[in-house]
Backbone as numpy.savetxt, mean C-alpha at the origin, in Angstrom:
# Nx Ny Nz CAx CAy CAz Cx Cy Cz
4.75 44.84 20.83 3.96 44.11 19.82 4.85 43.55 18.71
6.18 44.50 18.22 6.65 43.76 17.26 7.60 42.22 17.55
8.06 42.71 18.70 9.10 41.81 19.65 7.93 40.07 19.71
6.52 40.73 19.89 5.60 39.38 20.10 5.16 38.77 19.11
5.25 39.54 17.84 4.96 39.06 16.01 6.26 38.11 16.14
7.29 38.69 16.25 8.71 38.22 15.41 8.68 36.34 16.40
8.39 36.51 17.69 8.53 35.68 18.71 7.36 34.51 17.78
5.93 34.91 17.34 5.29 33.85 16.82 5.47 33.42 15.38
5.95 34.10 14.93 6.73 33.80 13.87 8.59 32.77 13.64
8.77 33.19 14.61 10.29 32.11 14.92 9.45 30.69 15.54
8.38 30.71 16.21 7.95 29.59 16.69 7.08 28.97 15.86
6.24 29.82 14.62 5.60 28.84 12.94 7.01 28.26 12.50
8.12 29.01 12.57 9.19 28.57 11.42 9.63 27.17 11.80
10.07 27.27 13.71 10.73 26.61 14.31 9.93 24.90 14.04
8.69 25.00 14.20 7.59 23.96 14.33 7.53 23.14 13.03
8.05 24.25 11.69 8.20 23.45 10.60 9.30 22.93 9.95
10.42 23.09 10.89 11.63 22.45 11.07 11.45 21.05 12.11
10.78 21.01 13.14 10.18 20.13 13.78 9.61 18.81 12.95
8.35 19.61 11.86 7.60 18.39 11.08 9.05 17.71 10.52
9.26 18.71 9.37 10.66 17.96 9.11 11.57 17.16 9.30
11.72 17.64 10.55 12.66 16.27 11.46 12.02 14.66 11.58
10.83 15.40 11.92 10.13 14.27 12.37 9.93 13.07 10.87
9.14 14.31 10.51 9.05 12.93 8.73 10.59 12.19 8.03
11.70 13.01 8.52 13.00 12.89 8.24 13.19 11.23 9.02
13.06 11.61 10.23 13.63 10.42 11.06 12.59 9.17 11.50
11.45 9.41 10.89 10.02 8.82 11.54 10.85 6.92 11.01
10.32 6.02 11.96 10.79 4.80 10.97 9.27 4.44 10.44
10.36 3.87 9.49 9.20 2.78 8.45 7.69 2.14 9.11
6.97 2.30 7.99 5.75 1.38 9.07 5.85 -0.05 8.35
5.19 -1.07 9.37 5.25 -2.31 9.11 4.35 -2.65 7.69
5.69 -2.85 6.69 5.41 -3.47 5.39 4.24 -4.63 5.35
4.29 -5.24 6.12 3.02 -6.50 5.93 1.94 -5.59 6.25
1.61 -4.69 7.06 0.20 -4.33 7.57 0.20 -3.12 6.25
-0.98 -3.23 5.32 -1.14 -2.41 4.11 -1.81 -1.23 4.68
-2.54 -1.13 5.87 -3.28 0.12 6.34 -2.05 1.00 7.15
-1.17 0.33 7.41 -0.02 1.20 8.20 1.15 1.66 7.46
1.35 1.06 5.92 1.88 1.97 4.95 1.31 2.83 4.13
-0.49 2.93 4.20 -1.21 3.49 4.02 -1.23 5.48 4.75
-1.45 5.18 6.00 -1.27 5.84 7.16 -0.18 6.41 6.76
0.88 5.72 6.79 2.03 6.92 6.83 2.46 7.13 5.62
1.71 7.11 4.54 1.56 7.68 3.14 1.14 9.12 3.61
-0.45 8.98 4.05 -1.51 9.90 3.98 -0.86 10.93 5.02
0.13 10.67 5.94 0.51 11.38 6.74 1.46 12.28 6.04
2.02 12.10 5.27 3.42 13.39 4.37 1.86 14.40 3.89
0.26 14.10 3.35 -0.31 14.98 3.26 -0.79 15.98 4.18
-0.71 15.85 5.26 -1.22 15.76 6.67 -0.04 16.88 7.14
1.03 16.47 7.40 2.18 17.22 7.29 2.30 18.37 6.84
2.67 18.18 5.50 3.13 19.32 4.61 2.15 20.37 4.79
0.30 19.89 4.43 -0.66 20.88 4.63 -0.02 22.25 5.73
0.17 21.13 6.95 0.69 21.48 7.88 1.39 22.71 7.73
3.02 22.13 7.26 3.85 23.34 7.33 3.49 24.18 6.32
2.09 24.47 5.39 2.30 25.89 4.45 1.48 26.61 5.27
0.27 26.04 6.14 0.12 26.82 6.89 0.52 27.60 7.73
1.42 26.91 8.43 2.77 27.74 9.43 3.60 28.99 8.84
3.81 27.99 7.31 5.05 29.26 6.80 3.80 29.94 6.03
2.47 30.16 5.52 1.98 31.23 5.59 1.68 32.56 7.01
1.76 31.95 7.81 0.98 32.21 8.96 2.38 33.38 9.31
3.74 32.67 9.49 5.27 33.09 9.48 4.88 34.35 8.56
4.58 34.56 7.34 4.82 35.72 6.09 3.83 36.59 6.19
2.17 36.51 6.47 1.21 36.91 6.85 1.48 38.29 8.58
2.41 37.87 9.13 2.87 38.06 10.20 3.34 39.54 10.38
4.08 39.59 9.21 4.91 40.94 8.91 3.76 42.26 9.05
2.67 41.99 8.31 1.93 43.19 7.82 0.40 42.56 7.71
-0.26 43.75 7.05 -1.83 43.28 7.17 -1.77 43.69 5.16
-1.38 42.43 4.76 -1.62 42.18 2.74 -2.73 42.49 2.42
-2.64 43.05 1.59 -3.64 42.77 0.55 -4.25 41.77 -0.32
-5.63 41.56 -0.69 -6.11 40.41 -1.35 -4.70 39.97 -1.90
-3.93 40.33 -2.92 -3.02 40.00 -3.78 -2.32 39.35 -3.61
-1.18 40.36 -2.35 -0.38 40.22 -1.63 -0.85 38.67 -1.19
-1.74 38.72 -0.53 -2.14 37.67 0.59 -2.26 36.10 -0.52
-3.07 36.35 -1.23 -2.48 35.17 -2.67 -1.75 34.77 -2.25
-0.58 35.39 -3.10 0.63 35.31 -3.25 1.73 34.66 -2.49
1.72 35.47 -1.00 1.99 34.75 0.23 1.58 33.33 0.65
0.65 33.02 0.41 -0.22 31.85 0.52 0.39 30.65 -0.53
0.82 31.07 -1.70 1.60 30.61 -3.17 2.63 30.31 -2.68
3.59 31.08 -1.63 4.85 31.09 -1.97 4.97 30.00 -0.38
3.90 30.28 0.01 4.12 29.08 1.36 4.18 27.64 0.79
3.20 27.81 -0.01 2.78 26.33 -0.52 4.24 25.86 -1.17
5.03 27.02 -1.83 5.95 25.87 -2.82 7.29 26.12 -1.46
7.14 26.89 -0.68 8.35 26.39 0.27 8.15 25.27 1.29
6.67 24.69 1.48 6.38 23.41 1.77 6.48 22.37 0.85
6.77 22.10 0.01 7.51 21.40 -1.23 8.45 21.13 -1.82
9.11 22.72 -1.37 10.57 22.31 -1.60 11.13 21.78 -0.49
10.68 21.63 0.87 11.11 21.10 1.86 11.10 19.53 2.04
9.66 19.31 1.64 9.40 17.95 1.56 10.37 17.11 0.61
10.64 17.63 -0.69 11.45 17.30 -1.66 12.77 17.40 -1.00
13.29 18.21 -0.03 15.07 18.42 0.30 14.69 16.90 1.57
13.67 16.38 1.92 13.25 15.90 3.14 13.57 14.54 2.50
13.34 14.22 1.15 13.40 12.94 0.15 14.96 13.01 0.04
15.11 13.94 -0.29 16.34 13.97 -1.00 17.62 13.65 0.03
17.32 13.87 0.83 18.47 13.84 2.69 17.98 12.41 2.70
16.90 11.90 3.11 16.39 10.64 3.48 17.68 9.50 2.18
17.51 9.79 1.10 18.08 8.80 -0.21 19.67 9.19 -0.02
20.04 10.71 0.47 21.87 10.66 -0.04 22.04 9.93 1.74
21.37 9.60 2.96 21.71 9.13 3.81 21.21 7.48 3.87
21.31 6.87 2.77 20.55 5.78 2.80 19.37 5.51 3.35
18.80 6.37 3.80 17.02 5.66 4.02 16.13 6.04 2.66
15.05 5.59 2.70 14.17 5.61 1.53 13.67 6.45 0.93
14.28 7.28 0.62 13.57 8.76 -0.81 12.75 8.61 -1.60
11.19 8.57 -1.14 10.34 7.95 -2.63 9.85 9.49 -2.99
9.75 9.71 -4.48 9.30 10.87 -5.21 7.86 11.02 -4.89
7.01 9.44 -4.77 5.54 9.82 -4.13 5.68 10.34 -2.85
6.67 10.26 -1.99 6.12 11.32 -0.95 6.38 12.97 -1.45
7.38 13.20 -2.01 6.78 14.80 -2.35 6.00 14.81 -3.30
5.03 13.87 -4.21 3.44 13.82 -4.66 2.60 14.16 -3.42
2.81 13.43 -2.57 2.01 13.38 -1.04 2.23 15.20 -0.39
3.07 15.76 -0.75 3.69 16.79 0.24 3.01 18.01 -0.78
2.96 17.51 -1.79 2.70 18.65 -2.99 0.91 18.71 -2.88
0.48 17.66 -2.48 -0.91 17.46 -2.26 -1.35 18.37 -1.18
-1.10 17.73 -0.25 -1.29 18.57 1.30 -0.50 20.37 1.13
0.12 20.72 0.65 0.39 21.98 0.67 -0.79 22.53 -0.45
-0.89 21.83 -1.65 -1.75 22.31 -2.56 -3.25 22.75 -1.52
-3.50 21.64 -0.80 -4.91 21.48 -0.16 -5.30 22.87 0.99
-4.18 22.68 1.62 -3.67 23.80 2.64 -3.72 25.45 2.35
-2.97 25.39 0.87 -3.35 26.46 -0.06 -4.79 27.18 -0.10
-5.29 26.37 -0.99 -6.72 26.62 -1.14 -7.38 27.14 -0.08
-7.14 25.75 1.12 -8.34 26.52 2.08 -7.99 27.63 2.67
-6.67 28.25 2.73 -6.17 29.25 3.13 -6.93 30.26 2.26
-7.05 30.19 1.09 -7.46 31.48 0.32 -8.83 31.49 0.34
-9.66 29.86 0.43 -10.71 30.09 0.89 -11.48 31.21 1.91
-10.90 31.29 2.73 -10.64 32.14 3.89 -11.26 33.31 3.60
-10.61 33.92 3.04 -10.20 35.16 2.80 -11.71 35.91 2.19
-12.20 36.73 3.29 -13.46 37.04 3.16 -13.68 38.18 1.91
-12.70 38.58 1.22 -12.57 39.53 0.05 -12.95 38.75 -1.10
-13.02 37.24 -1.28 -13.60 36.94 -2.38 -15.27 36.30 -2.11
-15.88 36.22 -3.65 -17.08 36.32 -3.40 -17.31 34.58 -2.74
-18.77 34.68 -2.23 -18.77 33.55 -1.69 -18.92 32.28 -2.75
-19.10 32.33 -3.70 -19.14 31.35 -4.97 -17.79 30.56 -4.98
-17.40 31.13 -4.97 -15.98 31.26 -5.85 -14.79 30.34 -4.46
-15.21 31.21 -2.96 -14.41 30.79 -1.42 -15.45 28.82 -1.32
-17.06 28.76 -1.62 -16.92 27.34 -1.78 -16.31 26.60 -2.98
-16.25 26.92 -4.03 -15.23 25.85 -4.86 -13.78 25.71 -4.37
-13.36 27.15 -4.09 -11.88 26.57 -3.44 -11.86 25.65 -2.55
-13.02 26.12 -1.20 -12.82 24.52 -0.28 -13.60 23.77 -1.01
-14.27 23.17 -1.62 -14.58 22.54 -2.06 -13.24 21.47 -2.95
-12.03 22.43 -3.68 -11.28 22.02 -4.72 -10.40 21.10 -3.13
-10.18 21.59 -1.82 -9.47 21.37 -1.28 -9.81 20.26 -0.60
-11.10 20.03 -0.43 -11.60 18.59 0.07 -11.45 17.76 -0.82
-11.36 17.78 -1.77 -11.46 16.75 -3.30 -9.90 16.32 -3.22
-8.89 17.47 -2.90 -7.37 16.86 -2.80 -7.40 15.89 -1.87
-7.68 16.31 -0.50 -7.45 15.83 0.34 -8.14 14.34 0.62
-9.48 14.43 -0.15 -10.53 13.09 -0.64 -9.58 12.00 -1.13
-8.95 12.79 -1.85 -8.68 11.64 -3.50 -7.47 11.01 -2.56
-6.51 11.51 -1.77 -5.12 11.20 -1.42 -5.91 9.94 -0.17
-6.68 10.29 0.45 -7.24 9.64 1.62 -7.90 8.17 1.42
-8.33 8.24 0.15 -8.98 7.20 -0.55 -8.29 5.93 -0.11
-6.82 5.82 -0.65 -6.52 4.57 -0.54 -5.97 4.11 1.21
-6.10 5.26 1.64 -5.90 4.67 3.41 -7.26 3.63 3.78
-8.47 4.33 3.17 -9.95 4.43 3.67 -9.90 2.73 2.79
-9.50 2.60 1.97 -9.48 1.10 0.85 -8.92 -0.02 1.88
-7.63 0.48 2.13 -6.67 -0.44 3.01 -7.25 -0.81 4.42
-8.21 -0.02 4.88 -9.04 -0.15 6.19 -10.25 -1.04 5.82
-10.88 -0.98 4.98 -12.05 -1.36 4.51 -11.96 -2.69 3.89
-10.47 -3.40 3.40 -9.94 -4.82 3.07 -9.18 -5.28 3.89
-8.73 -4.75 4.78 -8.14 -5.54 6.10 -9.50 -6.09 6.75
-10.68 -5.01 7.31 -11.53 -5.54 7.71 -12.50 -6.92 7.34
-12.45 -6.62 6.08 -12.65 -7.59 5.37 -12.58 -8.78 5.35
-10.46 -9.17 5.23 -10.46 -10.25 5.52 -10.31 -10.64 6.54
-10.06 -9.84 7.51 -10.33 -10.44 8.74 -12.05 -11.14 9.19
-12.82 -10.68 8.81 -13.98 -11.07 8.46 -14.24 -12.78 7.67
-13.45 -12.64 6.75 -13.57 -13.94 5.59 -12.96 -14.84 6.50
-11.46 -14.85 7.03 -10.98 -15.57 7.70 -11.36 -16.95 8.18
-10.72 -18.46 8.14 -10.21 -18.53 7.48 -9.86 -18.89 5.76
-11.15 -18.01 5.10 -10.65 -17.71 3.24 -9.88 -16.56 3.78
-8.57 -16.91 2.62 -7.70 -15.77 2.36 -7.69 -14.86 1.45
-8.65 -15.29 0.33 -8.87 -14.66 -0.91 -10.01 -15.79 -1.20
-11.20 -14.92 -1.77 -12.43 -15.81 -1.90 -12.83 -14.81 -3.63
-12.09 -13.66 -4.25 -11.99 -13.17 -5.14 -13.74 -12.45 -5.95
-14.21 -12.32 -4.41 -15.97 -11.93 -5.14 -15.40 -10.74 -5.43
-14.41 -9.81 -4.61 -14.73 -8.45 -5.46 -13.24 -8.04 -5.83
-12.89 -7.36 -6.76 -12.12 -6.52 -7.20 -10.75 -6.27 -6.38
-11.29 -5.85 -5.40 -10.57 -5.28 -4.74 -9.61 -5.53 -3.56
-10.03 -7.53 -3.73 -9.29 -8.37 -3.01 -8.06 -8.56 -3.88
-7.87 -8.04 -5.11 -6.39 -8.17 -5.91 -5.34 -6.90 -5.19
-5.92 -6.00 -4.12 -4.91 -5.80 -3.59 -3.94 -5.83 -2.48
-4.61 -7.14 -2.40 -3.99 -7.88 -1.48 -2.51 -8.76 -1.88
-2.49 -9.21 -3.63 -1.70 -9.73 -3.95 -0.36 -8.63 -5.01
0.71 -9.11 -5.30 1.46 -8.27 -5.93 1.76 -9.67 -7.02
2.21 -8.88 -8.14 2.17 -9.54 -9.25 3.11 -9.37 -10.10
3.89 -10.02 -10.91 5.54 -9.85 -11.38 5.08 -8.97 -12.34
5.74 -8.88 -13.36 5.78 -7.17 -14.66 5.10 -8.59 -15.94
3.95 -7.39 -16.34 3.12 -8.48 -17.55 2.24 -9.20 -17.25
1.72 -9.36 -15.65 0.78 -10.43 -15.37 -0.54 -9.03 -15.32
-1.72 -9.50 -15.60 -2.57 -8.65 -15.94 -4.13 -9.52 -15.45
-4.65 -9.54 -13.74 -5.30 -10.32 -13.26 -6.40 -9.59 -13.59
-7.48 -10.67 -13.62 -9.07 -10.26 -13.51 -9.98 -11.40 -13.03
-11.32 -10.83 -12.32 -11.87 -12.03 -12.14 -12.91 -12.10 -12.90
-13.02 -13.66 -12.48 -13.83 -14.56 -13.53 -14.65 -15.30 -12.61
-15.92 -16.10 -13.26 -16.61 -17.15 -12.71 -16.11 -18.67 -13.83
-15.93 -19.47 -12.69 -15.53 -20.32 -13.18 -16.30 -22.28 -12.43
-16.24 -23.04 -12.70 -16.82 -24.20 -12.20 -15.45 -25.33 -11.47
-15.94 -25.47 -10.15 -14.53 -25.93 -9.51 -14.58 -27.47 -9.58
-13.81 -27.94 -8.85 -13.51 -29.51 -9.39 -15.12 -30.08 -9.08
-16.16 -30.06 -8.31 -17.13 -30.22 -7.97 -18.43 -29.71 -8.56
-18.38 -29.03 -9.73 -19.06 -28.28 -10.68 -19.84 -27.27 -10.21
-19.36 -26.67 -9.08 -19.83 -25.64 -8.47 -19.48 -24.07 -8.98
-20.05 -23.32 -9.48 -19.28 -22.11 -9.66 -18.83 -21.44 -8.66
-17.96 -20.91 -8.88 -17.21 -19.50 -7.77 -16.27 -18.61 -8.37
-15.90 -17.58 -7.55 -15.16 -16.61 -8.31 -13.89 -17.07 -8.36
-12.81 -16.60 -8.90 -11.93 -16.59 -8.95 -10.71 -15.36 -9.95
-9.73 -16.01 -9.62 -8.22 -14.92 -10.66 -7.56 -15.56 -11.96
-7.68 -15.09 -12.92 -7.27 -15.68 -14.37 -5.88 -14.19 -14.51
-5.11 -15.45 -14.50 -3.85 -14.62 -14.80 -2.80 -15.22 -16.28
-2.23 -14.49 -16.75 -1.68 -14.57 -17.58 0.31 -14.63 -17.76
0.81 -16.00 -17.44 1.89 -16.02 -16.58 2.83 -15.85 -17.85
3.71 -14.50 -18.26 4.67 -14.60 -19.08 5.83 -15.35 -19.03
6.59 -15.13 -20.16 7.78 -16.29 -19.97 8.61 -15.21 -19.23
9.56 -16.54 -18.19 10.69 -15.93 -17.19 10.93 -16.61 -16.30
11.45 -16.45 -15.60 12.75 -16.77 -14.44 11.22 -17.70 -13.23
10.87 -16.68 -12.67 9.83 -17.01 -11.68 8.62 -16.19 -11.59
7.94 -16.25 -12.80 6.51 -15.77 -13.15 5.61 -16.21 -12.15
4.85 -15.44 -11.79 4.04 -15.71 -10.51 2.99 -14.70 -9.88
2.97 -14.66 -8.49 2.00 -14.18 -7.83 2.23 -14.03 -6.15
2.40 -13.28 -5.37 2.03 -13.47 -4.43 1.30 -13.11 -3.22
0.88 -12.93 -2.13 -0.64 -12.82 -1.52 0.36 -12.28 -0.08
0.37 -11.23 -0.17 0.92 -10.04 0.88 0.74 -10.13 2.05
-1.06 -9.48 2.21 -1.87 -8.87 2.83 -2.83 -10.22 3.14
-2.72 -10.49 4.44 -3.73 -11.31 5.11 -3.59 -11.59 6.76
-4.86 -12.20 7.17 -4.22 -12.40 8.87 -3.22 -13.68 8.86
-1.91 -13.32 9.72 -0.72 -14.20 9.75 -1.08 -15.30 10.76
-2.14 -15.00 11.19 -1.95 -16.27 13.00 -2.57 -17.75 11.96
-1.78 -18.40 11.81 -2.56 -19.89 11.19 -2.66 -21.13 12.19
-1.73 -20.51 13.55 -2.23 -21.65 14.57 -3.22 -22.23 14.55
-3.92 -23.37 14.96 -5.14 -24.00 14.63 -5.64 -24.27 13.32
-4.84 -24.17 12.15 -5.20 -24.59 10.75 -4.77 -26.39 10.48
-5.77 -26.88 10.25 -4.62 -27.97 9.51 -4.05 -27.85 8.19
-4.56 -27.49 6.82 -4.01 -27.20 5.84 -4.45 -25.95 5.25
-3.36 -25.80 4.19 -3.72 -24.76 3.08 -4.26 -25.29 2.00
-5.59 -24.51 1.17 -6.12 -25.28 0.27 -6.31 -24.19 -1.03
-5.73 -24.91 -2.13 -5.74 -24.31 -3.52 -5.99 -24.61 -4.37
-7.09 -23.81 -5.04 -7.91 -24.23 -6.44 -7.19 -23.32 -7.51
-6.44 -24.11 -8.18 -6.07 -23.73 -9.56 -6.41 -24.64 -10.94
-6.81 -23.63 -11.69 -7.49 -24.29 -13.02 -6.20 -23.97 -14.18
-5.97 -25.45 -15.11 -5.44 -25.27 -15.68 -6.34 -25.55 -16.88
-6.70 -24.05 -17.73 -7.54 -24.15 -18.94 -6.62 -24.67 -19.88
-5.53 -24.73 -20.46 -4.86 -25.37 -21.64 -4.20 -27.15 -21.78
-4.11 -27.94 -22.94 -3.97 -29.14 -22.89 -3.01 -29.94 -22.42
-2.09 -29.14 -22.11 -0.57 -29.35 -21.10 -0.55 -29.35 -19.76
0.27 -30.42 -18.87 0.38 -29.64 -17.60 1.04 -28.59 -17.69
1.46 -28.10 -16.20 2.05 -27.07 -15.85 2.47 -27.12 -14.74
3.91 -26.98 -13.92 4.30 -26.76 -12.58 4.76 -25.69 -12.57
3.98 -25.71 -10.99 3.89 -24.52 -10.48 4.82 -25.05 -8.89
5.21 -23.60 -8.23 5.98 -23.87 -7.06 4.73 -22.73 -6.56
4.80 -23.73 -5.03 4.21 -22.71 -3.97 5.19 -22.87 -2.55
5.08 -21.53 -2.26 6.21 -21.17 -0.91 5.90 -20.27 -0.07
6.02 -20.66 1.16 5.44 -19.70 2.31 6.77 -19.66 3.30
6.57 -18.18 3.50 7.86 -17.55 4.16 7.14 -17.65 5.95
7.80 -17.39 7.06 7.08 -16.85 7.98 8.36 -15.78 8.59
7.73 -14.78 9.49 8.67 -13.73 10.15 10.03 -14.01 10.20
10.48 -15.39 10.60 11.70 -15.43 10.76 12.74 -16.07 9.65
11.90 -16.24 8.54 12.98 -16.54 7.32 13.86 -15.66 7.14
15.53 -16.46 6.91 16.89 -15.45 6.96 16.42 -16.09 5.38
16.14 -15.55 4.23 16.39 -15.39 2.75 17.48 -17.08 2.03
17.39 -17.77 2.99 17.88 -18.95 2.51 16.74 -19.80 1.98
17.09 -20.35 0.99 15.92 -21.81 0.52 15.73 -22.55 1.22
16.73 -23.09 2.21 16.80 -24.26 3.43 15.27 -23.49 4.91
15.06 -22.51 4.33 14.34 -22.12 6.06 12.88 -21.70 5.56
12.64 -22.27 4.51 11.17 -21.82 4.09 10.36 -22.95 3.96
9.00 -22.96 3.16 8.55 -24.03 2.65 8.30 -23.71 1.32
8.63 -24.75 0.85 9.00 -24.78 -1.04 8.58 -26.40 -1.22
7.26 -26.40 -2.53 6.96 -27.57 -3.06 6.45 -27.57 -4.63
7.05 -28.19 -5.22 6.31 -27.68 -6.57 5.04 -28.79 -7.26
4.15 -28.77 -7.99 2.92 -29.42 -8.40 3.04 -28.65 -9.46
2.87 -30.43 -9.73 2.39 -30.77 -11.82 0.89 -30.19 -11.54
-0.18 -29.35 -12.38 -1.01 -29.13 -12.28 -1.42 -30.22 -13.85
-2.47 -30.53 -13.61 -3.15 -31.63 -15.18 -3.99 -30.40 -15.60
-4.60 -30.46 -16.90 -5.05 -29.66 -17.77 -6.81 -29.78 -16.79
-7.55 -28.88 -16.80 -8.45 -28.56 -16.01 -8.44 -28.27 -14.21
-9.34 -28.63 -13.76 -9.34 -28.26 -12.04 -8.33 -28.65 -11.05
-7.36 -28.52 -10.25 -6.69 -29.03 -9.54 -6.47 -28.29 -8.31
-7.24 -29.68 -7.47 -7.19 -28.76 -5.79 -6.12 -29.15 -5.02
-5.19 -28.42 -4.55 -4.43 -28.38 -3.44 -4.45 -28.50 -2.32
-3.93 -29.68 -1.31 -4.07 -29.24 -0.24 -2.72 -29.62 0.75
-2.14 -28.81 1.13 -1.15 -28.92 1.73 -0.70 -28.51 3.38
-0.68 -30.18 4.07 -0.99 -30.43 5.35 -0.06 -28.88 6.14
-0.64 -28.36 7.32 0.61 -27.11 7.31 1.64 -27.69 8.56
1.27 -28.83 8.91 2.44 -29.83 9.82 3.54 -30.15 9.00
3.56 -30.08 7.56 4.26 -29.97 6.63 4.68 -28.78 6.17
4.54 -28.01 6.60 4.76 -26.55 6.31 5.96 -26.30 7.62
5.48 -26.71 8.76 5.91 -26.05 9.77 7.17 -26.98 9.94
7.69 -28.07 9.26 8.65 -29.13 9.57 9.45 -28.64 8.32
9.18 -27.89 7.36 9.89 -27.39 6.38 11.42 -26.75 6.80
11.81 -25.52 7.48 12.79 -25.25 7.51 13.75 -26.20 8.33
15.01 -26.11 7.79 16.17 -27.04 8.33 16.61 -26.83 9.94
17.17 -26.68 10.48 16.82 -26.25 12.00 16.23 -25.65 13.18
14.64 -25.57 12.57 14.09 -24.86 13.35 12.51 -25.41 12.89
11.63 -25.08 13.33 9.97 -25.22 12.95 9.60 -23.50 12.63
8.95 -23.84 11.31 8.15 -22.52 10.56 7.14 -21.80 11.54
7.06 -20.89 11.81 6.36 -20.15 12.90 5.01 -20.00 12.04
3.88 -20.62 12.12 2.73 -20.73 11.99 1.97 -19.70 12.52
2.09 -19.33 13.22 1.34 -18.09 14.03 2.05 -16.53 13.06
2.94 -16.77 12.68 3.75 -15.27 11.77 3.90 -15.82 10.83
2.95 -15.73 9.85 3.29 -16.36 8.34 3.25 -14.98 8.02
3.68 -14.88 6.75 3.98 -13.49 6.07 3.68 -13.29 4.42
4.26 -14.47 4.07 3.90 -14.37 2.30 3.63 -15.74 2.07
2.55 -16.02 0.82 2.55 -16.89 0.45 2.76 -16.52 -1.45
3.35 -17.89 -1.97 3.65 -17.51 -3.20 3.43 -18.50 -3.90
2.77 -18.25 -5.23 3.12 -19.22 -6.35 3.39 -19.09 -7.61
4.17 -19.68 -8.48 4.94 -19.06 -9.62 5.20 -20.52 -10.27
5.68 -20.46 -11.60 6.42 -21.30 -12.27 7.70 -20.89 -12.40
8.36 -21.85 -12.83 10.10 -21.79 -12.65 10.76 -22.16 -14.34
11.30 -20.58 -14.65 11.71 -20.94 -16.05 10.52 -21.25 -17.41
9.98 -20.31 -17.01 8.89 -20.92 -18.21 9.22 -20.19 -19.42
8.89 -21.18 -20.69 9.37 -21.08 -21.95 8.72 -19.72 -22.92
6.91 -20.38 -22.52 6.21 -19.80 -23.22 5.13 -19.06 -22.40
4.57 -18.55 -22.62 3.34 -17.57 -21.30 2.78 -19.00 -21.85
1.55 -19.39 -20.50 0.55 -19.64 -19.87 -0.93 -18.74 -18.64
-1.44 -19.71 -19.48 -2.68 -19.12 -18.71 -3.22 -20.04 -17.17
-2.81 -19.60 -16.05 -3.82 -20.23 -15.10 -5.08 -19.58 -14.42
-5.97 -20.30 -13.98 -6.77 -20.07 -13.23 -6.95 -20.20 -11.72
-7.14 -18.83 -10.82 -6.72 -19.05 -9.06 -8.05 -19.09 -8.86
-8.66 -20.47 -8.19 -9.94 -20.19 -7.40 -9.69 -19.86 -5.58
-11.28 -19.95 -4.73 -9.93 -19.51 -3.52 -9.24 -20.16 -2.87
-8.96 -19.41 -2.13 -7.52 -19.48 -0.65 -8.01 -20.19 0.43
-7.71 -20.98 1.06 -8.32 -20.99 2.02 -7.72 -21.94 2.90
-7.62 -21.50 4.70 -7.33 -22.69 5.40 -8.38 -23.62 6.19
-7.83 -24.60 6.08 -9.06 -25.69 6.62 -8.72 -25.94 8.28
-9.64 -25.90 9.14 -9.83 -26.30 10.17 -9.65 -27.33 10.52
């Protein structure tokens, strides 16, 4: 019997040297798809839970604890699933791959969660007391899960809207776009060149280099589009140019292989529309892959003073 403890115990330990490896060497998930850096966010919680269970299960092994004891054990699993996750960051960054501190947030979560329901367990406390713990442990595991469940629920979305790329009715289509340091978006109702209202993004473009905006997260296939179409409002008595630029999969980071055009915007409504046969004749030896578009962007260049524009939507035309 002891020979068969020690044996399932080298095989909890062994298994959480395993996760390890695995989260160690796992590659990257695809940056454009927001539900698949999502995913393998939610997965370091998923994980770690993982190994405090193991390395409780490993310490639990020895003997039959006491309430206390058994705590305790349960405590000391949780922070040696943390410090692992953290040595797991820390190897990942001194070997050049990516060490982010939110994954041992993520690792500290899932062991925290793992914790709990472990002590939940434990039929020595009263039953009041064993549902708030799981209870405290679904709420971790809730709150961390949230933004996978977001990223699923706005992909669907726009795949749905398609082809609008941003039509800005709710909230939560701003996270689709990323936004330079100081821009501070919200939506608004506004009246488009046609005196129609619709929603839209009022942003606030500080002074700098290439103040801007750009739109991440969307479906890439634009085969069958003829243009891209953009409603921007310029509320103040000045023009304003703006550059818009669309990358696709195979841009090497040169200016020559993209599409880059800039527009005077006039003071009120100004719709965009830009043929994408012109898009796709853009880079210098080759045609823009229309079917793998990847980013679209728009910004001003060198601006003096902040400005205010207005984004109505996105959209490609048939």
């Amino acid at each position: 019997m002891i020979g068969s403890g020690r044996k399932w115990r080298f095989t909890a330990l062994a298994m959480c040297a395993i996760i390890a490896a695995v989260v160690f060497d796992a590659p990257g998930p695809n940056a454009r798809l927001r539900s698949a850096v999502a995913i393998h966010d939610y997965g370091h919680v998923v994980a770690f839970g993982l190994v405090t269970a193991l390395v409780a299960f490993a310490l639990s092994a020895r003997e039959h604890p006491t309430f206390r004891c058994g705590v305790g054990m349960t405590c000391l699993a949780a922070g040696a699933a943390l410090a692992l996750g953290a040595a797991v960051e820390i190897a990942q960054a001194v070997s050049g791959r990516h060490g982010d501190i939110w994954d041992v947030v993520r690792d500290g979560a899932g062991a925290c969660a793992a914790a709990l329901a472990l002590i939940a367990l434990n039929t020595a406390i009263a039953g009041r007391a064993r549902l708030a713990l799981a209870g405290a442990a679904i709420l971790v595991l809730a709150a961390f899960a949230y933004p996978t469940a977001a990223a699923l629920e706005d992909e669907a979305r726009a795949r749905a809207q398609f082809p609008v790329l941003a039509s800005f009715e709710t909230t939560r289509e701003l996270s689709r776009f990323h936004f330079g340091a100081g821009i501070h978006p919200r939506i608004v109702l506004i009246s488009d060149d046609g005196g129609q209202p619709v929603s839209a993004m009022q942003l606030r473009l500080p002074p700098g280099k290439y103040p801007g905006f750009e739109l991440d997260y969307f479906p890439g296939n634009w085969l069958g589009m003829r243009a891209l179409q953009l409603l921007i409002v310029n509320p103040e008595s000045t023009p304003i140019d703006l550059g818009v630029r669309i990358d696709d999969h195979e841009y090497r980071l040169e200016a020559y292989d993209r599409y880059n055009r800039s527009f005077l915007l006039s003071p009120g409504a100004n719709r965009i529309e830009i043929p994408l046969s012109d898009v796709a004749a853009a880079p210098r030896g080759r045609r823009l892959d229309l079917g793998r578009i990847h980013v679209l962007l728009v910004y001003a260049v060198d601006l003096e003073q902040s400005r205010s524009i207005i984004v109505g939507p996105i959209t490609l035309l048939r």
